[in-house]
LOVEXRO-677687 format. One line per 10 residues: number of its first residue (from 1); for each residue z, x, y of N, C-alpha, C. Coordinates in steps of 0.2 Angstrom, whole numbers. Last residue first. Example, Ala and Ser with C-alpha at 12.3 -4.5 7.8 and 13.67 -1.06 7.14 Angstrom:
<rs>
2	35,64,-11,36,68,-5,39,64,0; 39,66,-28,39,62,-22,39,66,-16
</rs>
This chain:
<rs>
429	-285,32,22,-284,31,17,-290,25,15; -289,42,36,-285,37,33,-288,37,26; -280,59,31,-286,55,36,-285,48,33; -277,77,35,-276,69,36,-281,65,36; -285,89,23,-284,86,31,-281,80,32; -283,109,16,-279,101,18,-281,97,23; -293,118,7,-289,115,14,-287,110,13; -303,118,-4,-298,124,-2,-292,122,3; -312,109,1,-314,114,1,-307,120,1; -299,98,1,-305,98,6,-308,105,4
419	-287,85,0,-288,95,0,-296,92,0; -278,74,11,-283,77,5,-285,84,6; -265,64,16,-268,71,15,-271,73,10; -267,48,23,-264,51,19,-269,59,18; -262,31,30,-265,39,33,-261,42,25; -257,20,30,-264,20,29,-268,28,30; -242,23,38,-247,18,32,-252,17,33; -239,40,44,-239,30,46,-243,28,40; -232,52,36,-239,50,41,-235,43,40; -220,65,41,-221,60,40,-227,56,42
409	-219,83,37,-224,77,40,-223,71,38; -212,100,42,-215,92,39,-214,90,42; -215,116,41,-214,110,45,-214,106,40; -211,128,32,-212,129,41,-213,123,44; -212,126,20,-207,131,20,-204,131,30; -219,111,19,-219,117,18,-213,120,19; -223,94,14,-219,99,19,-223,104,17; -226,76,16,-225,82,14,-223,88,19; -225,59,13,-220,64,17,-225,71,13; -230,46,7,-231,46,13,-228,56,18
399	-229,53,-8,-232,47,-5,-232,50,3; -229,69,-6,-225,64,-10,-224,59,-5; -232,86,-10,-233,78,-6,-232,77,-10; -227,102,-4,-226,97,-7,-229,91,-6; -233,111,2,-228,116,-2,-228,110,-8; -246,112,11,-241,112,10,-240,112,2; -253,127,23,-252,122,17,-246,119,15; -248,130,39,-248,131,35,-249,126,30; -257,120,52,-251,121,51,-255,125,43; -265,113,68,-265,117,60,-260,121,57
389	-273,100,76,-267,104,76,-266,107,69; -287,96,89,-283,99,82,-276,102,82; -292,96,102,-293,90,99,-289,91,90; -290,105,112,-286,102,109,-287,95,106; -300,117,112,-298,112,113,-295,104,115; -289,128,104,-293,128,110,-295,123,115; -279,119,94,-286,122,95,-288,121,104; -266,124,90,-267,118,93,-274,121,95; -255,129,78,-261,134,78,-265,126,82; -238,133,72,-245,125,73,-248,131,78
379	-223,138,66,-230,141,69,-237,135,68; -211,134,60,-214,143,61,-219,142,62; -207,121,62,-201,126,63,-204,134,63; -213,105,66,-215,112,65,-210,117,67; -217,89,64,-212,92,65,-211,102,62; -227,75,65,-224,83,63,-220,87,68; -228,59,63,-225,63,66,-226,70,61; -241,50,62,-237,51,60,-234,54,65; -256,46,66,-254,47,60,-249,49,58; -257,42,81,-258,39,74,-253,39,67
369	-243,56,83,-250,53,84,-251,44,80; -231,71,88,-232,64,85,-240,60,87; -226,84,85,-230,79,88,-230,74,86; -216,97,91,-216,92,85,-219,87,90; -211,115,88,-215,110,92,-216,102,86; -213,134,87,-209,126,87,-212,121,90; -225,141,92,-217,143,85,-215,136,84; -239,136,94,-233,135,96,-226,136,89; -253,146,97,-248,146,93,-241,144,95; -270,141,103,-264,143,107,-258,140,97
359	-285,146,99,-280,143,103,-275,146,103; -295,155,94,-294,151,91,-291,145,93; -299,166,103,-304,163,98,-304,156,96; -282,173,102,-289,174,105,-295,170,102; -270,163,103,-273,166,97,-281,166,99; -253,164,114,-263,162,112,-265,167,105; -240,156,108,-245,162,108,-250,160,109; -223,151,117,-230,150,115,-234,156,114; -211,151,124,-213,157,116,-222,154,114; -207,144,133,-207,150,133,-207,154,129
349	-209,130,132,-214,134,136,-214,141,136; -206,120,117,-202,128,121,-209,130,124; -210,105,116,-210,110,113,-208,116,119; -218,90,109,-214,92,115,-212,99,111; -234,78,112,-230,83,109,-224,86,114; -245,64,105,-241,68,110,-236,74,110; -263,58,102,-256,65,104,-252,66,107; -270,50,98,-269,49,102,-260,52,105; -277,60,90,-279,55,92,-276,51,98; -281,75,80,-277,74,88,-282,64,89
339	-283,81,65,-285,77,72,-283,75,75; -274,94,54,-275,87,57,-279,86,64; -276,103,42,-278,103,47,-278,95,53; -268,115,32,-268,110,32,-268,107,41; -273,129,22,-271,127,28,-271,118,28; -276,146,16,-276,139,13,-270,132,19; -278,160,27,-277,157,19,-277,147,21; -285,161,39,-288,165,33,-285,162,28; -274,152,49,-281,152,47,-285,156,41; -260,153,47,-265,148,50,-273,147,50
329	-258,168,44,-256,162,42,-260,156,43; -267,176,48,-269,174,43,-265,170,40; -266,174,62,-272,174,59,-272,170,50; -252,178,63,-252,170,63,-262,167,59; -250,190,57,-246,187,56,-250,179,56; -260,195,70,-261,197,63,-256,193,58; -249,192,79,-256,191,81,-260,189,72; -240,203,75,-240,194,75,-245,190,77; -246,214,79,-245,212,72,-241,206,72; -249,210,90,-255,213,88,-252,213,81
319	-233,213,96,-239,208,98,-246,207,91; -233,227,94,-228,220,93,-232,215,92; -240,231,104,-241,235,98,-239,229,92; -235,227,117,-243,224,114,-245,227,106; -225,233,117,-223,224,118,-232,223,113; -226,245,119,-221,245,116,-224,234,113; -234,243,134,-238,246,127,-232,244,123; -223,238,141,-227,233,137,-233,236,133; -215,249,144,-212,243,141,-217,239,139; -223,258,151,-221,260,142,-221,253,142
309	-224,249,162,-231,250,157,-229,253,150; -214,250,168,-215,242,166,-221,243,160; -210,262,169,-203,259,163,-211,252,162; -221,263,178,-219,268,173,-217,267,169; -220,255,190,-222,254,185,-224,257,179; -209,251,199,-205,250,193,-211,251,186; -216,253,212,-213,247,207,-211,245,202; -220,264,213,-214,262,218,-211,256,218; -230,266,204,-225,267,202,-219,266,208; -242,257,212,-237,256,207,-232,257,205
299	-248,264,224,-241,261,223,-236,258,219; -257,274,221,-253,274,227,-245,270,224; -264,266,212,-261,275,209,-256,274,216; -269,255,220,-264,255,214,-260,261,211; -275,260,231,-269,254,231,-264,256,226; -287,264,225,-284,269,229,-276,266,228; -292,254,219,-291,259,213,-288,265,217; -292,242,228,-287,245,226,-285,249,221; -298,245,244,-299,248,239,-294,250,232; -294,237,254,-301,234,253,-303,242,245
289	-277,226,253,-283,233,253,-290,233,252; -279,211,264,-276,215,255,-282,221,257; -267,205,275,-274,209,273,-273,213,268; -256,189,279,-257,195,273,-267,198,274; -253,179,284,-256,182,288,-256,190,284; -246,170,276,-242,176,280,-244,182,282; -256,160,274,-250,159,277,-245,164,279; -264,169,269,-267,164,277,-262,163,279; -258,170,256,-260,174,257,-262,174,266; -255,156,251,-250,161,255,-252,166,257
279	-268,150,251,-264,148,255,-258,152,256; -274,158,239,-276,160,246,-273,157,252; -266,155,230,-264,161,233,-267,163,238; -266,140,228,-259,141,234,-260,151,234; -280,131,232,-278,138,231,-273,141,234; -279,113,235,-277,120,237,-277,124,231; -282,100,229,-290,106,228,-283,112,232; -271,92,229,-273,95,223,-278,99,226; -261,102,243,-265,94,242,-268,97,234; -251,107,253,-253,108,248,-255,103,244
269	-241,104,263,-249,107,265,-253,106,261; -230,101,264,-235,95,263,-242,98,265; -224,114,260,-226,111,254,-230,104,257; -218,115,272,-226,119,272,-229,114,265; -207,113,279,-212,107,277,-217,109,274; -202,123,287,-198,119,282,-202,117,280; -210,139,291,-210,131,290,-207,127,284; -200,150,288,-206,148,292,-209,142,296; -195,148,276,-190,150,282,-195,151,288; -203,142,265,-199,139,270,-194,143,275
259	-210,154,262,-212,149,269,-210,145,270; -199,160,254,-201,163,263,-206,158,266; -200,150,245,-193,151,249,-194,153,256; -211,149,240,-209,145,243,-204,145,248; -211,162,234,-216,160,239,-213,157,243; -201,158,223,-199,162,230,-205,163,234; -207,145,218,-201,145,221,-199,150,227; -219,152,212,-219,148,219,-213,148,219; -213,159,202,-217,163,206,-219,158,213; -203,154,194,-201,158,197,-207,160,202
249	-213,144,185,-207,143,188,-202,147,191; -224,150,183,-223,147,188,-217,145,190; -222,156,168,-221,161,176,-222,155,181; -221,146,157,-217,148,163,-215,152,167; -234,149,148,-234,142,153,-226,143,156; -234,165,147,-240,159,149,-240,155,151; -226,172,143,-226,171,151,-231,164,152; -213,175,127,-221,176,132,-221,172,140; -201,177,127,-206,178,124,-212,178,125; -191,181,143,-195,178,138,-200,179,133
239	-187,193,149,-185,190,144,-187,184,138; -191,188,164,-196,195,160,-192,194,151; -180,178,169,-190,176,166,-192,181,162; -171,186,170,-170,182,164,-176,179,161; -176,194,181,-174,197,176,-172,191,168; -179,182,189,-184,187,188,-182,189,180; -165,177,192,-169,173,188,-177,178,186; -158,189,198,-156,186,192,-164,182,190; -166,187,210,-167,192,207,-164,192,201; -163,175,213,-169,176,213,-169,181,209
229	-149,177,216,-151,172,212,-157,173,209; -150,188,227,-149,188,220,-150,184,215; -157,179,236,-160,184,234,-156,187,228; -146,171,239,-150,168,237,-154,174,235; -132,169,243,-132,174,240,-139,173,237; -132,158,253,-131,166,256,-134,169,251; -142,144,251,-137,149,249,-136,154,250; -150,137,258,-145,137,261,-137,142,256; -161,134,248,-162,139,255,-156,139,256; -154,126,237,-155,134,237,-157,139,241
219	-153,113,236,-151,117,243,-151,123,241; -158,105,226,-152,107,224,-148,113,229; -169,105,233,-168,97,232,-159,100,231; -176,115,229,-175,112,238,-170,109,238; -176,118,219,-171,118,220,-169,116,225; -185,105,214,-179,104,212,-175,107,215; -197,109,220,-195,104,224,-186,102,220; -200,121,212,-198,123,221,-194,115,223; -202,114,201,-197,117,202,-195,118,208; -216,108,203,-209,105,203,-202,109,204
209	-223,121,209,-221,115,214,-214,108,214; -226,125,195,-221,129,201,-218,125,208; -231,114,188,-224,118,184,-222,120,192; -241,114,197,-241,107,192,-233,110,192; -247,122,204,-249,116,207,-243,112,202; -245,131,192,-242,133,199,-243,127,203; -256,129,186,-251,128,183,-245,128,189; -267,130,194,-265,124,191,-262,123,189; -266,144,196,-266,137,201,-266,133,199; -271,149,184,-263,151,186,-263,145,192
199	-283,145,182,-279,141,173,-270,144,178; -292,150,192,-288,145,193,-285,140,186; -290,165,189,-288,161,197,-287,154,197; -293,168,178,-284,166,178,-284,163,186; -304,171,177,-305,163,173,-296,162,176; -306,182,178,-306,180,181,-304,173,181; -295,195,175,-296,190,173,-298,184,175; -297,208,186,-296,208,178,-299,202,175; -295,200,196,-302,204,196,-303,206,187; -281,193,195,-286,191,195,-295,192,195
189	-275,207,199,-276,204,190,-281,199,190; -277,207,213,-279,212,206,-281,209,199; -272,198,216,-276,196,217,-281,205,213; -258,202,211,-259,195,208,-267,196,210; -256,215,219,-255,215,214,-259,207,208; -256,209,233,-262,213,229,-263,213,222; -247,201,232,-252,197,233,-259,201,229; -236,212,233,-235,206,229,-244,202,227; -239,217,247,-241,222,239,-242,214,232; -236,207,253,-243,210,252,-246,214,246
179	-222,208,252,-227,201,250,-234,204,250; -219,221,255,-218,217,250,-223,211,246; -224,220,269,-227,225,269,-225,223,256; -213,206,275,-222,206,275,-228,211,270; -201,215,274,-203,210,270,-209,207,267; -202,224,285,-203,226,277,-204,221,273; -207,217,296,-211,219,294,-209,223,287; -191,209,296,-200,204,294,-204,209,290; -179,221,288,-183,218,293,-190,213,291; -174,222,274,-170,222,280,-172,219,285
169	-177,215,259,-180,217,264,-178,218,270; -175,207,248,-167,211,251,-171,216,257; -184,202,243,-179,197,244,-174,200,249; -193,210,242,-195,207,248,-189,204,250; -191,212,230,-192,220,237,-189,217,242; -197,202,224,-190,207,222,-187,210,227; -211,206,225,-207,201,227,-199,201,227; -212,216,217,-211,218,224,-208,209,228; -209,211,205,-207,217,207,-206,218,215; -220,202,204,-214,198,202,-209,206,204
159	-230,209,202,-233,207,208,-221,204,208; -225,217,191,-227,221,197,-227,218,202; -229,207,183,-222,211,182,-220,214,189; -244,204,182,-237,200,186,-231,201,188; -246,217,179,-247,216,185,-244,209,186; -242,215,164,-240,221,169,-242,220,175; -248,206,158,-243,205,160,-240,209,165; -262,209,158,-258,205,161,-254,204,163; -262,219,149,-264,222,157,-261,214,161; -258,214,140,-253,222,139,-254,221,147
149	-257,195,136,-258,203,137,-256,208,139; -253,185,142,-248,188,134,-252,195,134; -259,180,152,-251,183,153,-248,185,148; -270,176,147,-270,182,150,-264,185,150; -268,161,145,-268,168,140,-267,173,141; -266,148,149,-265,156,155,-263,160,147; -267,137,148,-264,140,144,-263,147,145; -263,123,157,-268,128,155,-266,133,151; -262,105,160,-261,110,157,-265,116,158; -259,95,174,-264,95,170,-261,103,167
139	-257,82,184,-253,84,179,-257,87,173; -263,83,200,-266,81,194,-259,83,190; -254,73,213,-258,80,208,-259,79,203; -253,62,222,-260,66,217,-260,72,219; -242,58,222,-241,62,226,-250,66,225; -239,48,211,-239,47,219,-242,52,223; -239,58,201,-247,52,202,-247,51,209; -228,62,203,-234,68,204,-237,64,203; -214,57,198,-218,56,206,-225,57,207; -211,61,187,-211,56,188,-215,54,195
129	-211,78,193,-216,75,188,-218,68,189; -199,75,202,-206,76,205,-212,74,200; -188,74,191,-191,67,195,-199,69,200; -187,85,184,-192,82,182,-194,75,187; -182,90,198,-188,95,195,-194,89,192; -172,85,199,-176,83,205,-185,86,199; -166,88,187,-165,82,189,-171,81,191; -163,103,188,-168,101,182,-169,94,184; -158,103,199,-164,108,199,-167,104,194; -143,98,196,-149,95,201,-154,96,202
119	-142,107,188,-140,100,187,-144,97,191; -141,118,196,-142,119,189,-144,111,188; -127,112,205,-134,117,207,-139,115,200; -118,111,195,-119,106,201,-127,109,202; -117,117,178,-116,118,184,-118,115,190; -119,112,166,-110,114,168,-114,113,175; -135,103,162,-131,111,162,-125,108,167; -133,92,149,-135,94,155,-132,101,156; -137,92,130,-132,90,137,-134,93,144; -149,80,133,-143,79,134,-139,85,130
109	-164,81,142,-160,79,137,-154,82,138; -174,66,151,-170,72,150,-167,72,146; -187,60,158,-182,60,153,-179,69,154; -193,49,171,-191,58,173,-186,57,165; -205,34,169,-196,38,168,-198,45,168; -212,20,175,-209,27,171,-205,29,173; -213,6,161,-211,7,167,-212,15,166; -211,0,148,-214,-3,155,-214,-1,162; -205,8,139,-202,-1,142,-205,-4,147; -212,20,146,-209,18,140,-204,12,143
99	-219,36,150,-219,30,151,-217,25,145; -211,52,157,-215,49,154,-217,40,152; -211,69,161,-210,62,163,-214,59,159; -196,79,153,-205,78,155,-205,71,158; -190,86,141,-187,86,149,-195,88,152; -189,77,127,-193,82,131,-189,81,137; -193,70,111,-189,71,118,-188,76,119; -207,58,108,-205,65,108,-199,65,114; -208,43,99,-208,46,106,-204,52,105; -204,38,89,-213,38,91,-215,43,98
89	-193,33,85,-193,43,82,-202,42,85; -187,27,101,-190,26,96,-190,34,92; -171,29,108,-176,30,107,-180,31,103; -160,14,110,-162,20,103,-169,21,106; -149,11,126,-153,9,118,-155,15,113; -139,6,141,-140,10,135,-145,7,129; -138,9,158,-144,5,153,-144,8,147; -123,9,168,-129,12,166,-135,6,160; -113,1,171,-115,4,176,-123,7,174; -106,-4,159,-102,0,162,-108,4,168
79	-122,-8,153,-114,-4,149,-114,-1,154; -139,-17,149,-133,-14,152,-127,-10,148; -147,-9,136,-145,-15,137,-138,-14,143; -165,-7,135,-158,-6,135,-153,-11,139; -177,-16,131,-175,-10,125,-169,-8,130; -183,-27,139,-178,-27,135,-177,-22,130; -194,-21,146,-195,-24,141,-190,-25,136; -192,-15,157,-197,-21,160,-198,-24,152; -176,-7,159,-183,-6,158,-186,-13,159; -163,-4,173,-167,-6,167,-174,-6,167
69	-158,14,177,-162,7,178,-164,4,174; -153,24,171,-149,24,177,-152,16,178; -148,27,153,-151,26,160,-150,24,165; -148,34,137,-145,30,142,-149,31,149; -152,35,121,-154,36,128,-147,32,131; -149,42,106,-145,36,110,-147,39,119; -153,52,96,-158,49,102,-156,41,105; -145,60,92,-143,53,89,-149,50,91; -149,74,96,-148,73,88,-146,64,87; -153,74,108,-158,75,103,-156,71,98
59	-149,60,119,-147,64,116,-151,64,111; -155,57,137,-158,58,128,-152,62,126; -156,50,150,-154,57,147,-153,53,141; -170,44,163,-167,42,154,-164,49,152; -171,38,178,-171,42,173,-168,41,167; -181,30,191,-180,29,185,-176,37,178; -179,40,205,-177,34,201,-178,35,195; -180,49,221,-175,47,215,-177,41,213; -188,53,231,-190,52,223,-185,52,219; -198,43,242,-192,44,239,-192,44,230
49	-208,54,252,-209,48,245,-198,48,243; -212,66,259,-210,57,261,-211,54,258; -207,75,252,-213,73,251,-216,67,254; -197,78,262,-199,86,257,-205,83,256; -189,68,265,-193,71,269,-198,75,266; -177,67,257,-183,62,258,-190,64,261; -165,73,256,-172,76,256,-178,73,254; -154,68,254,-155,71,260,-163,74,262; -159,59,243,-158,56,250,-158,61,255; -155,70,233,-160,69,235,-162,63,243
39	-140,69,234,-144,74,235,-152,75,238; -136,57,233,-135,60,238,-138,66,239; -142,55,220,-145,52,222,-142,53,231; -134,66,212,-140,68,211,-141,62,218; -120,61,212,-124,65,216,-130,69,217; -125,49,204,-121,46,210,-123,57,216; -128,56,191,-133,52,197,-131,48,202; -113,60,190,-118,64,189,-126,62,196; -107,48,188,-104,52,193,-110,58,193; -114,42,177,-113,39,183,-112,46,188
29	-108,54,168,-116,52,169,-118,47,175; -94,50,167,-99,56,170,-105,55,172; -95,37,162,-93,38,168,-94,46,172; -100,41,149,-102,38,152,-101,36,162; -88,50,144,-96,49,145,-101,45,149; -79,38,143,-78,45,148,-88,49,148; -85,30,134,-83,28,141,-83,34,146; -84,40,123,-92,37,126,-90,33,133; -69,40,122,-74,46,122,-81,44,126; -67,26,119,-65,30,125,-68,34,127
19	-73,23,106,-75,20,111,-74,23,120; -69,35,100,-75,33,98,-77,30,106; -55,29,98,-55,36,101,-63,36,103; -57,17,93,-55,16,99,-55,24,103; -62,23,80,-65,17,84,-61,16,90; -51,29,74,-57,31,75,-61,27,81; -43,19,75,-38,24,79,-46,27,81; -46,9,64,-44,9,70,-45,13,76; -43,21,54,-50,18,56,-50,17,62; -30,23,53,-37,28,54,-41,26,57
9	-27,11,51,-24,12,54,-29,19,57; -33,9,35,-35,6,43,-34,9,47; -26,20,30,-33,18,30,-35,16,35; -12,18,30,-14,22,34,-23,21,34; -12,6,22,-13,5,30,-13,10,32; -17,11,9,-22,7,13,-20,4,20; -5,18,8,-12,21,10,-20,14,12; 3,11,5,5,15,14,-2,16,11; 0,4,-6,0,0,0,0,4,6
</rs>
């Protein structure tokens, strides 16, 4: 008998601990977009659009969304202030904008970063997404390949170097004499590679602008200590596994920073057709060398560029056997190939691989389509194109599920995988 009322009496105790716990949760999350929507108020200006609304934070592992507004389709249900429901498994969770119950949404996933600043960066960042129709720009992807290369990378490094310079520059004219090298250095790389002028303005239009407007938003002009922020965040970026799709989110920000100490507003200059390197370049009244094979011996090494070029011979040696890794992973042996119908997908910006010829290598990544969901833990090989996604063979099938050792698949009814000359493809049934 004591053990079936301590039984209960557990239970109980669970369920109201349960109950509390999610209240106090939830009263943060209030308290959270209670100053996120002070923050952004103060900076209605920055697009003249007001861009605080709809948001959804996601937990990954339960996907119990919650949200500041309801939806237009009964999927959440009021609770203490907010909008709570169950994110479908059809819809990927991402810190992206995107459309659902009828309406759209900035999602974010849960848990938010500790820190007030941090927290308002990510917030504002995805609510410009959310806004970016309004504001037409295009929201368009590119895969800046170039940035995984030896010579690539090293002239970002460099351009990302004297920026650096510029942060802690005592006077206009040294800080000028920075940005210029800065500009050379990027309008260098782009004589290397030409296609990068405009696959890196696109992406800068899209990724660099949102950020610039999260930290505006999160008051990072008005931080004393802001050049070391910068300089911290530099050295955290070179850290990542590759550059391709989040150098922007370091490289307009501190543009943006000095032309906001110029002009507060400059960002309403910039319309979808801007070339924001010719536009910084006009805007700080920069003249680039007219010889930079004189430019370069002159001044790389005043930038760190002797540690920066060992360091990425060391990086492309590396490279080049992962390269060879995913080739004949993905491709040369026995593969399993699917068609992009109506795709969506979410995935880390900061390890992606191009695979010269073939496309772009996402370590992790999980899609969902028509055909199902995948879910990818060592490497999808998403064609050039994008009308494909290719994974290792699989290991297993069994009815609607198969796997390998690197992902699995759930397809929808009617779709199922056939071997094909050696290969694997979905298709329907």
């Amino acid at each position: 008998m004591k053990k079936i009322i301590f039984f209960f009496l557990y239970f109980f105790l669970s369920i109201i601990t349960k109950a509390f716990s999610q209240d106090i949760y939830i009263d943060n999350l209030v308290s959270i977009l209670q100053e996120l929507r002070e923050a952004t108020t103060k900076h209605t200006d920055l697009w003249d659009k007001e861009l605080y609304g709809g948001l959804l934070f996601v937990d990954p592992k339960t996907r119990i969304v919650y949200a500041n507004e309801p939806d237009k389709e009964g999927c959440l249900q009021p609770t203490k202030g907010l909008y709570i429901g169950t994110l479908p498994t059809e819809i990927n969770i991402a810190n992206t904008a995107m459309k659902w119950g009828g309406k759209e949404w900035a999602m974010v996933m849960l848990p938010l970063p500790d820190k007030k600043e941090e927290r308002i960066t990510l917030l504002a960042h995805e609510l410009f997404h959310r806004l970016q129709p309004q504001l037409h720009f295009i929201n368009e992807e590119r895969d800046n390949a170039h940035l995984d290369t030896q010579e690539g990378r090293i002239y970002l490094r460099l351009e990302l170097e004297a920026l650096k310079k510029a942060l802690f520059a005592k006077t206009l004219k040294e800080q000028r004499k920075h940005l210029m090298y800065a500009l050379a250095f990027r309008t260098y790389r782009y004589q290397l590679f030409p296609k990068a002028v405009e696959d890196e303005n696109v992406m800068e239009k899209n990724e660099g602008l949102a950020e610039y407007t999260g930290l505006t938003v999160a008051g990072f002009q008005n931080n004393p200590s802001v050049g070391n922020y910068f300089k911290v965040r530099i050295e955290n970026f070179e850290k990542n596994p590759t550059f391709v799709r989040s150098f922007a989110y370091t490289t307009i920000p501190i543009y943006g920073y000095f032309a906001f100490k110029e002009k507060k507003y400059w960002n309403k200059d910039i319309t979808n057709e801007t070339n924001l390197t010719d536009y910084f370049i006009k805007f700080f009244n920069i003249t680039l060398p007219e010889n930079f094979s004189k430019f370069l011996n002159k001044w790389v090494n005043i930038y760190n560029g002797v540690k920066i070029t060992e360091q990425e011979k060391i990086r492309e040696q590396q490279r080049q056997q992962l390269l060879t890794h995913y080739r004949a992973k993905l491709i040369d042996r026995p593969h399993l190939r699917i068609t992009f119908q109506k795709m969506k997908l979410s995935f880390d910006p900061r390890n992606v691989i191009p695979l010269e010829g073939a496309g772009t290598v996402y370590p992790q990544i999980r899609i969902t389509d028509v055909w199902g969901v995948l879910s990818v833990t060592g490497g999808a090989l998403i064609s050039s194109d994008w009308r494909t996604v290719t994974v290792e063979a699989p290991i297993e099938i069994n009815g609607n599920r198969a796997q390998s050792k690197s992902w699995n698949l759930i397809l929808e009814k009617g779709y199922t995988i056939v071997e094909q000359e050696g290969n694997y493809i979905v298709c329907p049934q």
